[in-house]
C-alpha positions in Angstrom: -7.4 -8.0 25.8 -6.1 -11.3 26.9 -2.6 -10.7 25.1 -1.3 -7.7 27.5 -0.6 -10.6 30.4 1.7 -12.5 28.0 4.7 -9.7 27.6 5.0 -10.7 31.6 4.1 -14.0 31.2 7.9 -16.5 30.6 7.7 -20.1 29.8 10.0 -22.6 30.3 13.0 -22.9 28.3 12.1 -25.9 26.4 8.4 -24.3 25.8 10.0 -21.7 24.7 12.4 -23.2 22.1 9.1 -24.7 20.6 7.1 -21.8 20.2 9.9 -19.9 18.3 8.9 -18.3 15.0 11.5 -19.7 12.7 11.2 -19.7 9.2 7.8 -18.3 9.7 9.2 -15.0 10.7 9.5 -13.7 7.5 6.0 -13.8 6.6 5.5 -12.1 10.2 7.6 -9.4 9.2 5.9 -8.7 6.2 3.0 -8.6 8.5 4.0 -6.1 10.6 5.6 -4.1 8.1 1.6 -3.3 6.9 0.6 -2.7 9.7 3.8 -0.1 10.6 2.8 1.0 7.3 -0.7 1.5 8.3 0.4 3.1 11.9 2.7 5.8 10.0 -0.4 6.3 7.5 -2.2 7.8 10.5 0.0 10.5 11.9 -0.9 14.0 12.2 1.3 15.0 9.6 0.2 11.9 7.1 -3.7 13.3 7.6 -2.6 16.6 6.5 -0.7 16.3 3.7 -3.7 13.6 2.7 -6.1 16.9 3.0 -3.7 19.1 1.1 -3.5 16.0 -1.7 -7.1 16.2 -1.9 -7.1 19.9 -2.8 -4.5 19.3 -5.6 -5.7 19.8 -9.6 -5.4 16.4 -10.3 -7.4 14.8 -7.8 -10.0 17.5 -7.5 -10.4 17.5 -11.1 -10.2 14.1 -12.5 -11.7 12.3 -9.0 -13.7 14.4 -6.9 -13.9 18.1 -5.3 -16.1 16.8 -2.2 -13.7 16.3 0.5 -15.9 13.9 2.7 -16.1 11.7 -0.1 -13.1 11.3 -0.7 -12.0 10.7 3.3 -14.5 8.0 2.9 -12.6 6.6 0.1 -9.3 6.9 2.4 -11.3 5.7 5.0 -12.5 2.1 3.2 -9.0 1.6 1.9 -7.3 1.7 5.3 -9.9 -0.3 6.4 -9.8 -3.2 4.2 -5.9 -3.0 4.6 -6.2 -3.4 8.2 -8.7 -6.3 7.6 -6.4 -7.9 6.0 -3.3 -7.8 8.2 -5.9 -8.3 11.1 -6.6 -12.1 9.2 -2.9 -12.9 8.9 -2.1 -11.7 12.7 -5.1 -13.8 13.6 -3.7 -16.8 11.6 -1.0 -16.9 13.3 -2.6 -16.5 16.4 -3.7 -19.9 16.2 -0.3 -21.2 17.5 -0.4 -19.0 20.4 -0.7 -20.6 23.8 -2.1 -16.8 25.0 -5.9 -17.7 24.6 -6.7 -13.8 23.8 -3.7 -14.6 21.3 -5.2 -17.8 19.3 -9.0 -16.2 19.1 -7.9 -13.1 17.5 -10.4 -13.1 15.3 -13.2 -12.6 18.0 -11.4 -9.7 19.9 -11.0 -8.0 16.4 -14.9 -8.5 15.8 -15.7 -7.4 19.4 -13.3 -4.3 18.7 -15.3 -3.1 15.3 -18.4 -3.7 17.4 -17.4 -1.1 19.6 -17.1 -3.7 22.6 -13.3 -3.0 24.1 -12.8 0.6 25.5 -11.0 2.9 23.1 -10.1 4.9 25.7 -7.0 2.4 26.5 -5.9 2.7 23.0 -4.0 6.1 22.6 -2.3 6.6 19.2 1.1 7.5 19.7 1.7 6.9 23.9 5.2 6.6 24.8 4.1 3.0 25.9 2.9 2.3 21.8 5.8 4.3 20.1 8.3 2.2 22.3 6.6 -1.0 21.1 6.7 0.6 17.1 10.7 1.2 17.9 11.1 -2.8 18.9 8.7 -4.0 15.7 11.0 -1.5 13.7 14.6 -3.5 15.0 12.6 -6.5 14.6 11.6 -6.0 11.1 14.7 -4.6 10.1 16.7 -7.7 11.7 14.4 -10.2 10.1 15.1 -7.9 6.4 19.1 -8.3 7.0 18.5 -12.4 8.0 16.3 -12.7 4.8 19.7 -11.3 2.8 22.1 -12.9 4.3 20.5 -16.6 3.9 20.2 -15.7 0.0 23.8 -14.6 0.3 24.9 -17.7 2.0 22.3 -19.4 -0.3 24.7 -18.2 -3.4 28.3 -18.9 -1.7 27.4 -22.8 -0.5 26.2 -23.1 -4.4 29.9 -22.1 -5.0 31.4 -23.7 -2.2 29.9 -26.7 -3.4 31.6 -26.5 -6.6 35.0 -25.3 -5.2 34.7 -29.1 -4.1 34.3 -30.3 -7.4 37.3 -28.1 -8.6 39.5 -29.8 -5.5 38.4 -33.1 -6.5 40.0 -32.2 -10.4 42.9 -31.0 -9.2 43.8 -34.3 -7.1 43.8 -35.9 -11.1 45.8 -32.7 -11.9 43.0 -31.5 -14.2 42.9 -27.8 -12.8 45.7 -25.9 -11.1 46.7 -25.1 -7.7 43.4 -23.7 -5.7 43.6 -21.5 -2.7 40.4 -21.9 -0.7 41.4 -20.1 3.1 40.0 -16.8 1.9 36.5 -18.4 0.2 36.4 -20.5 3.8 36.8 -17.7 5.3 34.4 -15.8 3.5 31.6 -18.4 3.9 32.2 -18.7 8.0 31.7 -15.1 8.4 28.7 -15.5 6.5 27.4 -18.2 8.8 28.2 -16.3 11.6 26.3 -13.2 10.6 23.2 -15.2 9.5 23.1 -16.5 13.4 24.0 -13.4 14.9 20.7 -12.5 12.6 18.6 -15.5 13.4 19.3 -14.5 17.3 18.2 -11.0 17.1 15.4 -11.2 14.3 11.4 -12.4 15.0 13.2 -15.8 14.0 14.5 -16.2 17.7 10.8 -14.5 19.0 8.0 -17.0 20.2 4.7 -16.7 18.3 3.0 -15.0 21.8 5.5 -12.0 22.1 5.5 -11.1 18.6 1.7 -12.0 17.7 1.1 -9.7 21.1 3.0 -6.4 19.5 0.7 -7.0 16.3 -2.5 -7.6 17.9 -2.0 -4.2 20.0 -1.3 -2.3 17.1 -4.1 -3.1 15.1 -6.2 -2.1 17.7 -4.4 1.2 18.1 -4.8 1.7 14.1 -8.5 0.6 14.6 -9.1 3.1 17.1 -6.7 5.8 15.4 -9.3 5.3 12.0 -12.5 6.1 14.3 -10.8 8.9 16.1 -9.6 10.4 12.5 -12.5 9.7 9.9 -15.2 9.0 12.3 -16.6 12.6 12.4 -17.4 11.6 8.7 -18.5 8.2 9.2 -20.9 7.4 11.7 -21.4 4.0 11.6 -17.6 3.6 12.9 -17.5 3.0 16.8 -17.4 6.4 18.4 -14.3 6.7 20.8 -15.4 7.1 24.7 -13.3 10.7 25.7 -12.8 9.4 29.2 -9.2 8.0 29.6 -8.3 10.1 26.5 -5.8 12.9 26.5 -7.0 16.3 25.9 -5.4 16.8 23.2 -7.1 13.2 21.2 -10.5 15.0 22.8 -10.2 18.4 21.1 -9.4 16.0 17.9 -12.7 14.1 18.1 -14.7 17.6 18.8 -12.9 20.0 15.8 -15.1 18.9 12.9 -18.5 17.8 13.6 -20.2 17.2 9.7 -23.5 18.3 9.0 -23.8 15.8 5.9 -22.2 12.4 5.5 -21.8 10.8 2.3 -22.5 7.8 3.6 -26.0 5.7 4.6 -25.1 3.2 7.1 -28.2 0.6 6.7 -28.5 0.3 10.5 -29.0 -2.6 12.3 -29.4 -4.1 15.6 -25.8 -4.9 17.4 -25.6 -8.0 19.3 -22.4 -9.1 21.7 -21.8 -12.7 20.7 -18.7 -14.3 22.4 -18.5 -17.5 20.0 -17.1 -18.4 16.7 -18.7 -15.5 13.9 -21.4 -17.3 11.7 -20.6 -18.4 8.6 -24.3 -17.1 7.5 -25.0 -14.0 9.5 -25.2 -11.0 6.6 -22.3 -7.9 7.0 -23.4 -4.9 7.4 -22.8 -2.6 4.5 -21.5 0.9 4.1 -23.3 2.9 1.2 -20.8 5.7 -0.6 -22.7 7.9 -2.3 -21.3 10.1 -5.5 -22.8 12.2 -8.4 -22.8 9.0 -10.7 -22.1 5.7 -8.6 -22.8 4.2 -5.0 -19.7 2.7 -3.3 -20.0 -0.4 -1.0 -17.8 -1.2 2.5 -18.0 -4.1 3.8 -18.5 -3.3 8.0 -17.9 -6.8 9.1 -16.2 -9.0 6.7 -15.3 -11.8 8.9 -11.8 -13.4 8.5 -11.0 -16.5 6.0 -8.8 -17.0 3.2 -12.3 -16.8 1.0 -13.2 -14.2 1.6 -10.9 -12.4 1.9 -9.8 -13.2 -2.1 -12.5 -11.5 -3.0 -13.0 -8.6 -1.1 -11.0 -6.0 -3.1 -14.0 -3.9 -2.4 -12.3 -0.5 -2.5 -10.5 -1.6 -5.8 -13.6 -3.1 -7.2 -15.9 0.1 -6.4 -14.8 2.0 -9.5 -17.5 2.4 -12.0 -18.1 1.9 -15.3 -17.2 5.5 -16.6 -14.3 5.6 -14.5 -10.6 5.1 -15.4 -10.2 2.3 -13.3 -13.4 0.6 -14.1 -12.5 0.5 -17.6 -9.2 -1.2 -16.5 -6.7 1.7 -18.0 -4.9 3.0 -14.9 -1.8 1.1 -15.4 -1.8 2.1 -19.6 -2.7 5.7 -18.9 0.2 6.2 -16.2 2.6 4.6 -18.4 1.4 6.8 -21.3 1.8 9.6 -19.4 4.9 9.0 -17.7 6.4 8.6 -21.3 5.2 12.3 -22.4 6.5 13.4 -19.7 10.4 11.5 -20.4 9.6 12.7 -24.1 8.8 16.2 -23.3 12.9 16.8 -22.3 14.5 19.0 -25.0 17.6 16.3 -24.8 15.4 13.4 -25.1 15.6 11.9 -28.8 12.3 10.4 -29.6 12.5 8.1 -32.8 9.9 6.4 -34.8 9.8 3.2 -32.5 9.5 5.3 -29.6 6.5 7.1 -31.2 5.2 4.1 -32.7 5.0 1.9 -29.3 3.3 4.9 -27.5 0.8 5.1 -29.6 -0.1 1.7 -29.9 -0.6 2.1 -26.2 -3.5 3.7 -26.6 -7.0 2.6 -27.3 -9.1 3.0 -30.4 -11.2 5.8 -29.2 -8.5 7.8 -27.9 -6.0 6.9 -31.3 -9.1 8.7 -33.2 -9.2 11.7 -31.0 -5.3 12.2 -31.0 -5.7 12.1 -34.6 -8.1 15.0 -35.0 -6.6 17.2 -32.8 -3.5 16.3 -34.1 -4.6 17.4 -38.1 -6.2 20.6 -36.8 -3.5 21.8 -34.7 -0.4 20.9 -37.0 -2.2 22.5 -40.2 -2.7 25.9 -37.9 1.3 25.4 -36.9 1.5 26.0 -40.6 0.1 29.1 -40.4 1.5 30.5 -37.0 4.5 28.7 -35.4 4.0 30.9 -32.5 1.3 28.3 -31.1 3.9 25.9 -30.3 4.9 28.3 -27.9 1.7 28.2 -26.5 2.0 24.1 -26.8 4.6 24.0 -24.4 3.3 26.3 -22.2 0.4 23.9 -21.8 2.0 21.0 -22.1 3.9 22.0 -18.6 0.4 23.2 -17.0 -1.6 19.9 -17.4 2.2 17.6 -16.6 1.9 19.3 -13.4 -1.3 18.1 -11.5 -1.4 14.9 -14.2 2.1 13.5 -14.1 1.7 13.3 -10.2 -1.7 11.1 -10.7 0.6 8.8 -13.1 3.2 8.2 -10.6 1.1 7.2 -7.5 -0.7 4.7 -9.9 2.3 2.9 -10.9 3.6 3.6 -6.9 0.4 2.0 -6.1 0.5 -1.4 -8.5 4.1 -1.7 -7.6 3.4 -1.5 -3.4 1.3 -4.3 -3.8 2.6 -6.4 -6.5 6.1 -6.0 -4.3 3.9 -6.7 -0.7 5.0 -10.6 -1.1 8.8 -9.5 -0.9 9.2 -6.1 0.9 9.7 -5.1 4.4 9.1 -1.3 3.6 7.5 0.2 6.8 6.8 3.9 4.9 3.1 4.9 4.6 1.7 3.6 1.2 0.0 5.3 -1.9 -4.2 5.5 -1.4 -6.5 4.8 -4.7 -7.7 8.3 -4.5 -4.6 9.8 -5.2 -4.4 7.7 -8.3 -6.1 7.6 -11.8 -8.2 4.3 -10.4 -11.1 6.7 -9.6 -10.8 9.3 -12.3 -13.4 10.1 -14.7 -12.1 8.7 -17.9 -13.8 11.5 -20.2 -10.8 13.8 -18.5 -8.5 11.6 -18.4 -8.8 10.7 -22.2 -9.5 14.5 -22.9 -6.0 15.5 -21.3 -3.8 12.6 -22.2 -4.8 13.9 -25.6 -3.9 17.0 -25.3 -0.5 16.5 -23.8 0.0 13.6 -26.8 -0.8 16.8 -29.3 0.7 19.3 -27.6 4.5 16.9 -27.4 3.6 16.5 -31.2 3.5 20.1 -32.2 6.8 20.9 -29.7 8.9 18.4 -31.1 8.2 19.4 -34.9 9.1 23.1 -33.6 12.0 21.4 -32.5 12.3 19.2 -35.7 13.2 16.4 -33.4 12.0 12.8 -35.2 8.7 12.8 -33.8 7.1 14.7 -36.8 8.9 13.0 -39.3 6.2 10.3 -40.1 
């Protein structure tokens, strides 16, 4: 890892001033925000909770109950995150003088070959965690330069039209103008954007901070084979010498007997030179009751590819929630029974009329049925919207939760382009991407019927039309 020398390694001044990041270091810092994001994802404590998710009603019941499957699921989404981030730190790594630095892209590819010795890459070292604190102080300086050149943005718009004001008062025009305290103002702006600029990735040169990037997605490389390799073979399997005792009695706990997976094996050859634009990836088969998932082993890096290798996203099938391309419309519809189903929240015929427009044909004609049946037996027996609300709360529980980590999800990447958030991000298995849509339909339906029959109980304005 040709990159460890360059920490040690100072250029002249002049060199130095050249390399800088500059305006560039805001993209960086977006960078390394996934990847702190990714690091964070990987904790002990992250796993866990990731487990215990698992277990919970909505996931076991509207994805899957088979645990390995869905680690594999976590597994190919961290994966292709890391891909990703691994392309843009190897982008940049083209203006590195560090050679290890500017061919990135081959160390990466040796690294997922299994090549460099995971034993030097120890999750959460004091050496690695001191190198997180100083990306964290980094990011977080580059965040407070990025607001405070849009705030200085906004005051030289209005300093530049304070001038046009001075120019009308000298024809007498406008009144008397005091401007001392919006100088002021705008100095201590420009002071605090330098004070920024010198303690942000903006003062950094590409080799120091392309150097703390390249080492961490090696760490989070060798952190994913060290956490999900005992469920997925074809990952590179982490050499215990070098390794702490406690990372060895990690890598021993949980030895599968079955893998959901079927690596399609092949051959592993070292190559040193540029990756071959023709040479075929190895794929990753993911087997479930009804559809076979495909990872993508060795993707290669480019712009092109990249584009189009959503392969997690894209691995939803047909009868799936995602596949059908609902996630979004069901969270929001279920988010909305669950603002609707407050006692103090009035819900009039707009608000009625706009959810259920937000609903497909199929699932209109099923709300109606049930809806006929069970407001006719209300009739009869207004106990059974007691019996409504008790359900209504039971299926909100493990359902509302699916809702909100699929609008979490869509937001954390449609927000990616602007954010500098460095907290471990929602995975599609936690979301209604991979849920089977016959359930999903099934209970939106019921909650839809069950808010029905509470608020005529309640005669609030929902059962009025």
């Amino acid at each position: 890892m040709g990159w460890r020398s360059s920490d040690n390694n100072k250029s002249s001044k002049t060199g130095d001033d050249i390399n800088k990041m500059g305006i560039l270091s805001f993209e960086t810092a977006k960078i390394m925000s996934r990847l702190l994001c990714l690091y964070k994802s990987l904790s002990e404590s992250e796993i866990s909770n990731l487990k215990t998710e698992m277990k919970s009603g909505g996931v076991s019941y509207l994805n899957s109950k088979d645990e390995r499957f869905l680690l594999c699921l976590a597994c190919a989404e961290r994966l292709e995150d890391l891909d990703k981030a691994a392309a843009a730190v190897a982008r940049l790594g083209h203006k590195c003088s560090d050679f290890g630095l500017s061919r990135f892209d081959l160390v990466y590819t040796d690294l997922k070959l299994g090549i460099i010795d995971f034993g030097k890459l120890e999750y959460g070292s004091k050496d690695i965690e001191k190198r997180v604190f100083k990306m964290e102080k980094l990011i977080n300086a580059t965040s407070g330069l990025y607001t405070a050149l849009e705030n200085l943005a906004e005051l030289e718009v209005s300093e530049r039209k304070m001038k046009q004001w001075k120019e009308r008062k000298a024809s007498g025009q406008l009144q008397k103008v005091n401007l001392d305290m919006f100088n002021l103002k705008i100095e201590r702006q420009r002071k605090q954007v330098r004070q920024f600029r010198e303690n942000s990735l903006w003062n950094q040169t590409f080799d120091k901070s392309v150097g703390h990037m390249a080492r961490i997605v090696c760490i989070i490389y060798a952190r994913i084979c060290l956490v999900f390799g005992p469920y997925i073979p074809i990952l590179p399997s982490l050499s215990l010498r070098n390794m702490r005792s406690s990372q060895q009695k990690e890598i021993l706990k949980v030895q599968p007997e079955n893998c959901l997976i079927e690596p399609i094996r092949e051959q592993i050859i070292s190559r040193s030179g540029p990756i071959p634009t023709t040479s075929k990836p190895t794929l990753v088969r993911f087997y479930s009751r009804k559809s076979i998932f495909f990872l993508c082993e060795d993707e290669g890096f480019g712009a092109d590819k990249l584009a189009k290798n959503n392969r997690v996203f894209h691995a939803a099938g047909s009868l799936t929630v995602g596949g059908a391309g609902l996630a979004l419309r069901y969270a929001n519809v279920i988010t909305l029974v669950e603002k609707y189903s407050n006692p103090s929240e009035s819900v009039d015929l707009n608000s009625r009329e706009n959810l259920y427009q937000m609903l497909p044909g199929n699932l209109k004609k099923t709300v109606r049925s049930k809806l006929s049946k069970n407001l006719k037996c209300m009739d009869e027996d207004e106990s059974l919207a007691e019996g409504w609300r008790d359900a209504l709360k039971q299926i909100m529980e493990w359902l509302a939760p699916m809702a909100h980590n699929t609008i979490n999800w869509q937001l954390e990447r449609n927000l990616e382009k602007t954010k500098f958030d460095i907290k471990p991000s929602v995975l599609l298995l936690q979301t209604l991407h991979y849920s089977d849509k016959e359930k999903t339909e099934a209970a939106i339906a019921d909650i839809l019927v069950g808010l029905s029959c509470i608020c005529k109980c309640e005669n609030r304005q929902w059962s009025e039309s």
